[in-house]
BALOBA-1460 file (C-alpha; in Angstrom, 3 decimals):
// residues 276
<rec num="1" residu="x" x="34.598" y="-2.406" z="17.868"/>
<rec num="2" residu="x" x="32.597" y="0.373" z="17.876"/>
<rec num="3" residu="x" x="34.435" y="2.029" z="14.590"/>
<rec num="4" residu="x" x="34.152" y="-1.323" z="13.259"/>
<rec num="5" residu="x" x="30.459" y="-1.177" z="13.849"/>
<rec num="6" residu="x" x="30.281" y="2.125" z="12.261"/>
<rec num="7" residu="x" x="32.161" y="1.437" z="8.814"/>
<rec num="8" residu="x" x="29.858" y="-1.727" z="8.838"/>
<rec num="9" residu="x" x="26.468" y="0.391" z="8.926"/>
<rec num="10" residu="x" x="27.785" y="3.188" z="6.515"/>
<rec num="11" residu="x" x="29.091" y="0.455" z="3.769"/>
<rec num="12" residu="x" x="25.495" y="-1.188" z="4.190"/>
<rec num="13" residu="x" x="23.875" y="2.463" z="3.374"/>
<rec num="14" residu="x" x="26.705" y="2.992" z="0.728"/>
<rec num="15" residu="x" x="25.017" y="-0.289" z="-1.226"/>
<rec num="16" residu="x" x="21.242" y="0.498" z="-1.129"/>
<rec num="17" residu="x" x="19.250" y="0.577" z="-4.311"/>
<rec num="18" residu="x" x="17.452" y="3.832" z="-4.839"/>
<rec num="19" residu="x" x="15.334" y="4.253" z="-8.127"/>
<rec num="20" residu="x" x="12.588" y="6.203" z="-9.325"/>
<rec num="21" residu="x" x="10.418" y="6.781" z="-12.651"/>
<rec num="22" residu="x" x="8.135" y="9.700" z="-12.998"/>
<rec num="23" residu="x" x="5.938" y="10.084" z="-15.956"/>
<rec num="24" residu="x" x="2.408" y="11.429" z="-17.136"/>
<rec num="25" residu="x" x="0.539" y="10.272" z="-20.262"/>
<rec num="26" residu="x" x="-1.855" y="11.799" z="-22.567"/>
<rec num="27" residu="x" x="-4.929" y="11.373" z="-24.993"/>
<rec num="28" residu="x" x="-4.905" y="12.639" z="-28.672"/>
<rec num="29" residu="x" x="-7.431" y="12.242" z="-30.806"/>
<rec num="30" residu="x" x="-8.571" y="9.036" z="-28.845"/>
<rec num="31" residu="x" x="-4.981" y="7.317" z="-28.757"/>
<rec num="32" residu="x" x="-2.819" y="7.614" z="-25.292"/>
<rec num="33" residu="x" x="1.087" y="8.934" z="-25.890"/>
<rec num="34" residu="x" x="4.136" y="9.296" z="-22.957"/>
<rec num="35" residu="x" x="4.723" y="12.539" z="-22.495"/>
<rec num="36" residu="x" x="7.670" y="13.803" z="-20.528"/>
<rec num="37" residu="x" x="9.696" y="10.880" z="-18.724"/>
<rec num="38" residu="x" x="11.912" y="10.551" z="-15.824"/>
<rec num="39" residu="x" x="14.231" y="7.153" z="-14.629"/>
<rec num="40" residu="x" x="16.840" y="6.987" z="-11.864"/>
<rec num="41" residu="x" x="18.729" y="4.663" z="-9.898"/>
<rec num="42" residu="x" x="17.722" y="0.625" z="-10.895"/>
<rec num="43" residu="x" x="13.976" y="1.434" z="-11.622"/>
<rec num="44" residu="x" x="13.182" y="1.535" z="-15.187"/>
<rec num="45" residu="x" x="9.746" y="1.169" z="-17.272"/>
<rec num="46" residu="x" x="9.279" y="0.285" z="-20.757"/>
<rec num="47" residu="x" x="6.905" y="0.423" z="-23.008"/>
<rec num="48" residu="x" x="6.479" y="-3.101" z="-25.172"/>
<rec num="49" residu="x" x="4.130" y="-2.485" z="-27.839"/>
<rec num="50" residu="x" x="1.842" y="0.123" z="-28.848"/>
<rec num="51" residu="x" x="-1.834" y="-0.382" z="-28.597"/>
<rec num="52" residu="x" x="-4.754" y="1.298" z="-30.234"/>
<rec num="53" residu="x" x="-6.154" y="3.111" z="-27.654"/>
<rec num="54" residu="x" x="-4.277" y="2.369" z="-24.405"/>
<rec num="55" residu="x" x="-0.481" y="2.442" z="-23.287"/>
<rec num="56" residu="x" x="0.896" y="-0.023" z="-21.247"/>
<rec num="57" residu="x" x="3.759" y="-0.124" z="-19.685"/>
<rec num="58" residu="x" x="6.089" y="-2.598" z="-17.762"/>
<rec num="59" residu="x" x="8.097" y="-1.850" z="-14.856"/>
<rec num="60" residu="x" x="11.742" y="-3.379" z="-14.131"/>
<rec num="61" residu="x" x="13.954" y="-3.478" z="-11.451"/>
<rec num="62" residu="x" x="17.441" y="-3.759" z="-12.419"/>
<rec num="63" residu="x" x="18.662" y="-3.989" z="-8.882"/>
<rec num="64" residu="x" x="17.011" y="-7.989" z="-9.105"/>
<rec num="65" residu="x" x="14.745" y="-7.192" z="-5.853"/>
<rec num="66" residu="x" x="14.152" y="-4.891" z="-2.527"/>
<rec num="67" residu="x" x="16.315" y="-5.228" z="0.379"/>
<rec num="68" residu="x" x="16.847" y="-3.413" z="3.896"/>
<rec num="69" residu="x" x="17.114" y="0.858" z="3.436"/>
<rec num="70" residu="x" x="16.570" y="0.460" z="-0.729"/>
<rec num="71" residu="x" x="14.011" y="3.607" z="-1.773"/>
<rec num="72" residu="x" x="11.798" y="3.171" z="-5.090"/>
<rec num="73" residu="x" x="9.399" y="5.773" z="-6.009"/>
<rec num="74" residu="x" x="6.965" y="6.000" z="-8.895"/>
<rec num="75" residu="x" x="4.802" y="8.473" z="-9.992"/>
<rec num="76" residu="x" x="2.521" y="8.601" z="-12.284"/>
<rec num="77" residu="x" x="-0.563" y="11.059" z="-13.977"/>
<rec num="78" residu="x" x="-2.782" y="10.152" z="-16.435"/>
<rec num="79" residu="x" x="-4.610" y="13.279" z="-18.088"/>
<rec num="80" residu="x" x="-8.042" y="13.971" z="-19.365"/>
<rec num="81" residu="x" x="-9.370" y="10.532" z="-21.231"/>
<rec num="82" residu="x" x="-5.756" y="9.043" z="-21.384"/>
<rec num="83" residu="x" x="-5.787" y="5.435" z="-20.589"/>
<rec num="84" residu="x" x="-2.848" y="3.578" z="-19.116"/>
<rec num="85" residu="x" x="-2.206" y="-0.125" z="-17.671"/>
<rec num="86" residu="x" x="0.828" y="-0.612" z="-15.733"/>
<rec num="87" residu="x" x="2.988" y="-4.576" z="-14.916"/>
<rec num="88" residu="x" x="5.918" y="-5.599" z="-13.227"/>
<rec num="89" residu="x" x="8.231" y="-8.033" z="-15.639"/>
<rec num="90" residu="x" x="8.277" y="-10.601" z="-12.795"/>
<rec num="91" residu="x" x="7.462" y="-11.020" z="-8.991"/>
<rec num="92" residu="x" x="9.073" y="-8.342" z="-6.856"/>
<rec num="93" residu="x" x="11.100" y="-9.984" z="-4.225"/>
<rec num="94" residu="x" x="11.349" y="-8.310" z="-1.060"/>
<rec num="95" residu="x" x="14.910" y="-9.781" z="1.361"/>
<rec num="96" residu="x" x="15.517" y="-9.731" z="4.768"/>
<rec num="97" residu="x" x="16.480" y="-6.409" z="6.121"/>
<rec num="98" residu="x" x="19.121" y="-6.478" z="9.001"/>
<rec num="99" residu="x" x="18.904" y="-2.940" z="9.069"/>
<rec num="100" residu="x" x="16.364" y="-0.140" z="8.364"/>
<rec num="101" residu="x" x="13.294" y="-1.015" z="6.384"/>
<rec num="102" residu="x" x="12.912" y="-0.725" z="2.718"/>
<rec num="103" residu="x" x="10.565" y="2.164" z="1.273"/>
<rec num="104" residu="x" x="8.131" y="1.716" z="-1.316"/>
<rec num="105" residu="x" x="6.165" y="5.064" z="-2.442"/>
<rec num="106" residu="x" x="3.531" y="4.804" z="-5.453"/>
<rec num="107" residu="x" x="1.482" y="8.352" z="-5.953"/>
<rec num="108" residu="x" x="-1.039" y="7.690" z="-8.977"/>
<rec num="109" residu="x" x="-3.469" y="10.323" z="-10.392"/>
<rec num="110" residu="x" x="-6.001" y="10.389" z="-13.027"/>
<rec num="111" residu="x" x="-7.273" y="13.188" z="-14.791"/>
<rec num="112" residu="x" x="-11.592" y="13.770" z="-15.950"/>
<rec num="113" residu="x" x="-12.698" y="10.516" z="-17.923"/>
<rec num="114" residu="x" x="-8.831" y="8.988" z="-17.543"/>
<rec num="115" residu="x" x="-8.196" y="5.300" z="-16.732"/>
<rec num="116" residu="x" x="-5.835" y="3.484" z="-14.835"/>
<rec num="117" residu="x" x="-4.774" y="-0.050" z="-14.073"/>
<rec num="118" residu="x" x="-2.391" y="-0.921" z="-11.699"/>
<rec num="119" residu="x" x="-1.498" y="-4.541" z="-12.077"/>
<rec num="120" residu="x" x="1.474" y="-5.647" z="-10.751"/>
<rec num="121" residu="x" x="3.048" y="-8.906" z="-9.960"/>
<rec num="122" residu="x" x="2.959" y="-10.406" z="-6.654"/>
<rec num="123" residu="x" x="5.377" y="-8.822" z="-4.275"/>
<rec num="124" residu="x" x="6.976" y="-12.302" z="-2.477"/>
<rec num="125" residu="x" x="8.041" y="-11.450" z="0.930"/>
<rec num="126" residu="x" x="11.017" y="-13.364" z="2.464"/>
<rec num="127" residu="x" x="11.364" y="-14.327" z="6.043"/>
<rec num="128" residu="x" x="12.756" y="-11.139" z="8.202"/>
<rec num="129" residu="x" x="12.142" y="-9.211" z="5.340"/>
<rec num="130" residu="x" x="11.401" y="-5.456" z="6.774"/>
<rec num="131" residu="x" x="8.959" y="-3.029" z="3.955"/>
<rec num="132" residu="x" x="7.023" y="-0.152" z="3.939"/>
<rec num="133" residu="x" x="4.616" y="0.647" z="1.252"/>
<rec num="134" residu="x" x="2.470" y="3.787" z="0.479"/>
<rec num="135" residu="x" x="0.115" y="4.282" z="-1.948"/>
<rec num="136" residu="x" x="-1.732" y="7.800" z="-2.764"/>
<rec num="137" residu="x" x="-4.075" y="7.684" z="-5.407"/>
<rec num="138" residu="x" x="-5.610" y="11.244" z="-6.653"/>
<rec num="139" residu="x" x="-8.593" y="10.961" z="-8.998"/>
<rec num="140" residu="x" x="-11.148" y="13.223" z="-10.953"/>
<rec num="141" residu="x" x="-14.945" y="12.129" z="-10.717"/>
<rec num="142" residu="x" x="-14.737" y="10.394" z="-13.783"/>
<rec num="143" residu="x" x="-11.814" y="8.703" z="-13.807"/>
<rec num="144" residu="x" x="-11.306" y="4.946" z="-13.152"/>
<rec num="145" residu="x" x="-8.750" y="2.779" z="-11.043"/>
<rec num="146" residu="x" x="-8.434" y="-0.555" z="-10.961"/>
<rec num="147" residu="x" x="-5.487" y="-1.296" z="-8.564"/>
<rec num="148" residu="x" x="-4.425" y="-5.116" z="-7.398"/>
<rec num="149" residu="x" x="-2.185" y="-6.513" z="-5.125"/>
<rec num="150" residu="x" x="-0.988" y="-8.974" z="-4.015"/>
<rec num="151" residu="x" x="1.257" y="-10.197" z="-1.067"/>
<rec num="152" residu="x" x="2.990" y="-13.318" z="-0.646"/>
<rec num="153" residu="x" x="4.323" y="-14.550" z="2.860"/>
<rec num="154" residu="x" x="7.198" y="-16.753" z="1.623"/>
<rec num="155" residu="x" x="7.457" y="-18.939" z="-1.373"/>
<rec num="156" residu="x" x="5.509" y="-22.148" z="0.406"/>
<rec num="157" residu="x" x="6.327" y="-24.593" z="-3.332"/>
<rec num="158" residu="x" x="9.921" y="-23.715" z="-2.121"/>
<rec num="159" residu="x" x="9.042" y="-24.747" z="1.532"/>
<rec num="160" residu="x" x="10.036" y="-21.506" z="2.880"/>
<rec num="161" residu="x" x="7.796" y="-19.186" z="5.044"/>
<rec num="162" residu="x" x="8.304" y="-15.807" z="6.341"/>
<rec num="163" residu="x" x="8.006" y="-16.026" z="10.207"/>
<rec num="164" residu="x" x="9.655" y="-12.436" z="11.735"/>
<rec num="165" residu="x" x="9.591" y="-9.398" z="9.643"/>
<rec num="166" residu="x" x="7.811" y="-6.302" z="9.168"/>
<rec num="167" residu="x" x="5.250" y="-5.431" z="6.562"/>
<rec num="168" residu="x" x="3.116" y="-1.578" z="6.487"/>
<rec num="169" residu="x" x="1.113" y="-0.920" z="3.374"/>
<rec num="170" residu="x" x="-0.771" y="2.579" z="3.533"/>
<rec num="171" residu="x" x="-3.166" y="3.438" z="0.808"/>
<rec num="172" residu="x" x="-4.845" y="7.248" z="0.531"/>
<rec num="173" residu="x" x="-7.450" y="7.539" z="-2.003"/>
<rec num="174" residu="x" x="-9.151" y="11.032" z="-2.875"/>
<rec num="175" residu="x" x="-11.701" y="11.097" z="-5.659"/>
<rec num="176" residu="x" x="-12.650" y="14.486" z="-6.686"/>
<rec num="177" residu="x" x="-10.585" y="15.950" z="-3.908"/>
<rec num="178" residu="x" x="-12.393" y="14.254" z="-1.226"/>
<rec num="179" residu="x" x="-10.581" y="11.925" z="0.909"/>
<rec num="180" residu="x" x="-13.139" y="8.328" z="0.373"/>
<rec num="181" residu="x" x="-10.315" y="5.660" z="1.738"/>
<rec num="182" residu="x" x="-7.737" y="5.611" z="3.820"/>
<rec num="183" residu="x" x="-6.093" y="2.038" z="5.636"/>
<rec num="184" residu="x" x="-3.388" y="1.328" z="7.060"/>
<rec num="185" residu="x" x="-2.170" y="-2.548" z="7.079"/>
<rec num="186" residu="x" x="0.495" y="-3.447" z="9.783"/>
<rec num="187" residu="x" x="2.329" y="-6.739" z="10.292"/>
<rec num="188" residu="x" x="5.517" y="-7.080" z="12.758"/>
<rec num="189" residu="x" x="7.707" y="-9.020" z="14.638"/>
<rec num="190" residu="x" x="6.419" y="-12.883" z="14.808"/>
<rec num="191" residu="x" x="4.055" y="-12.371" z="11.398"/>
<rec num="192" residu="x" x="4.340" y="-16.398" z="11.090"/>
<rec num="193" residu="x" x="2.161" y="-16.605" z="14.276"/>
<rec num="194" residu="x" x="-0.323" y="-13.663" z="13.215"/>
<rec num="195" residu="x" x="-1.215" y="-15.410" z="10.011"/>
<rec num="196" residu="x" x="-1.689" y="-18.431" z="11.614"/>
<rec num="197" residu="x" x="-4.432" y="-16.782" z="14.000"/>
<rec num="198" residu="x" x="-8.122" y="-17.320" z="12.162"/>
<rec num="199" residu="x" x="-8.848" y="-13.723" z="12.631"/>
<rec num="200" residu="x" x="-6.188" y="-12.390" z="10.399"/>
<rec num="201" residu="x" x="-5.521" y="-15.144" z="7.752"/>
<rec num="202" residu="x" x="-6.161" y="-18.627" z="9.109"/>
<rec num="203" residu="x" x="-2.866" y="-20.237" z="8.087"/>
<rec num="204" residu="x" x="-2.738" y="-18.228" z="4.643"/>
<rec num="205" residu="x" x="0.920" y="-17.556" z="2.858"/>
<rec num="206" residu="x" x="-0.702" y="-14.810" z="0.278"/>
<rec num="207" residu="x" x="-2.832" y="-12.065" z="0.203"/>
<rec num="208" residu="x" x="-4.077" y="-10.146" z="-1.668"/>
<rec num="209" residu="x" x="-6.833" y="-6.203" z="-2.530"/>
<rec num="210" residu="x" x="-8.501" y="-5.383" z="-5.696"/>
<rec num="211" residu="x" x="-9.263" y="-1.566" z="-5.692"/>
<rec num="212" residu="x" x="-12.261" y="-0.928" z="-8.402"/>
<rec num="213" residu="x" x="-13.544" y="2.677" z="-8.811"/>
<rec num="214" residu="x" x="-15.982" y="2.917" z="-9.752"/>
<rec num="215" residu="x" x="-17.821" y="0.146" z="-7.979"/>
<rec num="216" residu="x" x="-21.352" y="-0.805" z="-7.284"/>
<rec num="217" residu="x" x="-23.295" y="-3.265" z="-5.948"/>
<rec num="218" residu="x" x="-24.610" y="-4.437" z="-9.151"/>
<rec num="219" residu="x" x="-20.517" y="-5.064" z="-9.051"/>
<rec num="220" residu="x" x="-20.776" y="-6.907" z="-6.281"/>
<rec num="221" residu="x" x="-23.601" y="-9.220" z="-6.626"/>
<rec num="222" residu="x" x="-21.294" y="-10.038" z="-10.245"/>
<rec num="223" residu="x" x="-18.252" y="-11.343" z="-8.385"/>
<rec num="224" residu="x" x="-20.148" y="-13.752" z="-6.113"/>
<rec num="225" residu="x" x="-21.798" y="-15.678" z="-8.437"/>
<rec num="226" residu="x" x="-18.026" y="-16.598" z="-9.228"/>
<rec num="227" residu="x" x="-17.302" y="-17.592" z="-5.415"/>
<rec num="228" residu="x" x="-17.624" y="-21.626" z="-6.149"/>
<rec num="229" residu="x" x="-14.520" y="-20.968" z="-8.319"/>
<rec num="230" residu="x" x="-12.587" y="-19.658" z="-5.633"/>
<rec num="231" residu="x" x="-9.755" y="-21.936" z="-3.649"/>
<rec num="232" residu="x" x="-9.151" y="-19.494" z="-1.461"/>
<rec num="233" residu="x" x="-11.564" y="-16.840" z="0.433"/>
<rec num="234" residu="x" x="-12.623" y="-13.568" z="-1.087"/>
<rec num="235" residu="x" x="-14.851" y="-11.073" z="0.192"/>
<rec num="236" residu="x" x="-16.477" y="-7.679" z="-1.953"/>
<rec num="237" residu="x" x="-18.077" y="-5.338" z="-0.877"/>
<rec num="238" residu="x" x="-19.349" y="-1.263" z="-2.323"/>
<rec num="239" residu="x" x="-19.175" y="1.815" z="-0.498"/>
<rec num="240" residu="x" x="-18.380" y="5.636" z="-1.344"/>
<rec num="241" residu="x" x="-18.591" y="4.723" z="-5.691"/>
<rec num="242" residu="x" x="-16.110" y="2.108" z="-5.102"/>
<rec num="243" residu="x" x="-15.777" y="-1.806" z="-5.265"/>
<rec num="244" residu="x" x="-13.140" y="-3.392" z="-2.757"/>
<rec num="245" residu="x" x="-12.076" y="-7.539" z="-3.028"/>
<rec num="246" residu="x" x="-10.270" y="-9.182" z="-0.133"/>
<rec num="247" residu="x" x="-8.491" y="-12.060" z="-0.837"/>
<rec num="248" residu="x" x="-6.613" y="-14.716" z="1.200"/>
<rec num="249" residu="x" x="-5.091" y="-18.115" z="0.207"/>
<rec num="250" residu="x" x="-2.428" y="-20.998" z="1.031"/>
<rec num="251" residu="x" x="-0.431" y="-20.001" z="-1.814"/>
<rec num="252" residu="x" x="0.070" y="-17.292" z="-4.395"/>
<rec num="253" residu="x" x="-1.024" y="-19.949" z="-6.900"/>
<rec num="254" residu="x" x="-4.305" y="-20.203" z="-5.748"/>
<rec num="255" residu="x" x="-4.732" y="-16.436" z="-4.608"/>
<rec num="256" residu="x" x="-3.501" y="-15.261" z="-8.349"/>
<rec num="257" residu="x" x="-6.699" y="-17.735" z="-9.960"/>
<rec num="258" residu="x" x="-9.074" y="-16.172" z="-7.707"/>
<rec num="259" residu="x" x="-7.931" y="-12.483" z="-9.010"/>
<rec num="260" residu="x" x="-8.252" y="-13.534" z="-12.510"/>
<rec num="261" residu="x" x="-11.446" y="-14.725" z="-11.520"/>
<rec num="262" residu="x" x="-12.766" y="-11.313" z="-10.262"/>
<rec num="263" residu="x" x="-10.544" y="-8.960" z="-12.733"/>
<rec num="264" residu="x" x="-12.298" y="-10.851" z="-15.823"/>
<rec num="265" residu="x" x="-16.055" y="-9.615" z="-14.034"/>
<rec num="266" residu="x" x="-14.416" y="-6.624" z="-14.099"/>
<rec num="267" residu="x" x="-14.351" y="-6.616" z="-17.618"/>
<rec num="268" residu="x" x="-10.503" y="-6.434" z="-16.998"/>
<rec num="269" residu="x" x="-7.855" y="-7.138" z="-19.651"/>
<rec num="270" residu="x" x="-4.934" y="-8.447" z="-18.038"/>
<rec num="271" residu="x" x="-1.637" y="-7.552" z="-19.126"/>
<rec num="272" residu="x" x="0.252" y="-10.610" z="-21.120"/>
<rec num="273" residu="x" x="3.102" y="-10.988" z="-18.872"/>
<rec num="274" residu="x" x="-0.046" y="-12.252" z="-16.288"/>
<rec num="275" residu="x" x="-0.772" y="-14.808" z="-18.583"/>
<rec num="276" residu="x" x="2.624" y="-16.454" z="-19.166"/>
């Protein structure tokens, strides 16, 4: 039993997913170009259609989701003035994990007067699912980050919800060297029960964090005179040159209108693929 056991576990690892993309871009003559780029494993990017001053580009996971012991990592610099928005092609689905959890490591940096947007599509979360996620985000004084994401707790128009599983999303920022945010978000074991407490989200299937650097108050006061738009509850607030949003909803429907809502204060242009 015990060899059986042990073939079983080392056929599981055999069949993980492991990919990674690593690439910077760069500004010439006020026009962003890819410089040197690295893909591996089932992670890809691609780069639909060149814009005037910006790059975007579109991430894809070949491997058709995340499940127990897969390993993605992406890492990206923008230099001096380049400015880059980044997508998923669709909703990143995230399966139960019998085994060890899957890892998820994003390390972004922006160079003096750079730009980046990190706009991904919601990461859907099904039940006894078991992720980690890590963020580390390096800018210069002058660059800016806009960073969303969002979280979904089971597809509820399917009638599913995630009830046991494990969910850890770490973010690091340092601007200018200095470290100005650091959280850690944990969710285990019964998470059903958690987000059903009114403390942590009152019932709610999806949440979501909007990252704006930089971000004042003047921000701020901007994004609440939306709030009678919202369906769901958000909360900003400034500190340390940066703007943080909090959302929570019922469903990622209603969660993804109220970050439209805020990105478009923001001045934001979503990516197309949002707007499909």
């Amino acid at each position: 039993m015990r060899s059986e056991l042990s073939a079983t576990s080392m056929l599981f690892e055999a069949n993980r997913a492991r990919g990674a993309v690593r690439f910077d871009v760069h500004a010439r003559d006020g026009v962003t170009r890819r410089g040197a780029l690295h893909e591996s494993g089932s992670l890809r990017v691609r780069f639909p259609s060149p814009e005037d001053q910006g790059l975007s580009g579109v991430f894809v996971n070949t491997a058709g989701g995340v499940a127990g012991g897969d390993r993605f990592d992406i890492e990206i610099s923008a230099s001096d003035a380049a400015r880059l928005t980044l997508t998923t092609a669709a909703a990143e689905k995230v399966y139960r994990a019998p085994g060890p959890a899957a890892q998820l490591n994003i390390s972004l940096k922006a160079g003096a007067s750079a730009h980046l947007s990190w706009l991904p599509q919601e990461t859907i979360l099904f039940d006894r699912a078991r992720v980690q996620r890590r963020f580390d985000i390096e800018l210069d004084e002058t660059a800016s980050l806009l960073l969303c994401e969002i979280v979904v707790f089971g597809r509820t128009a399917m009638g599913e919800r995630m009830e046991q599983g494990e969910f850890v999303d770490r973010w690091r920022m340092r601007r200018g060297g200095r470290l100005v945010f650091a959280e850690t978000v944990r969710l285990d074991g019964d998470i059903g029960a958690k987000l059903a407490r009114s403390a942590v989200a009152k019932g709610g299937a999806a949440i979501g964090t909007a990252l704006i650097v930089p971000g004042d108050e003047a921000l701020v006061e901007r994004i609440r005179e939306a709030s009678e738009s919202f369906s769901g509850e958000v909360g900003i607030s400034a500190w340390n040159g940066f703007a943080m949003a909090r959302f929570c909803a019922q469903d990622a429907a209603r969660l993804r209108a109220d970050m439209m809502t805020v990105l478009a204060r923001t001045g934001a242009v979503l990516p197309r693929l949002w707007l499909n």
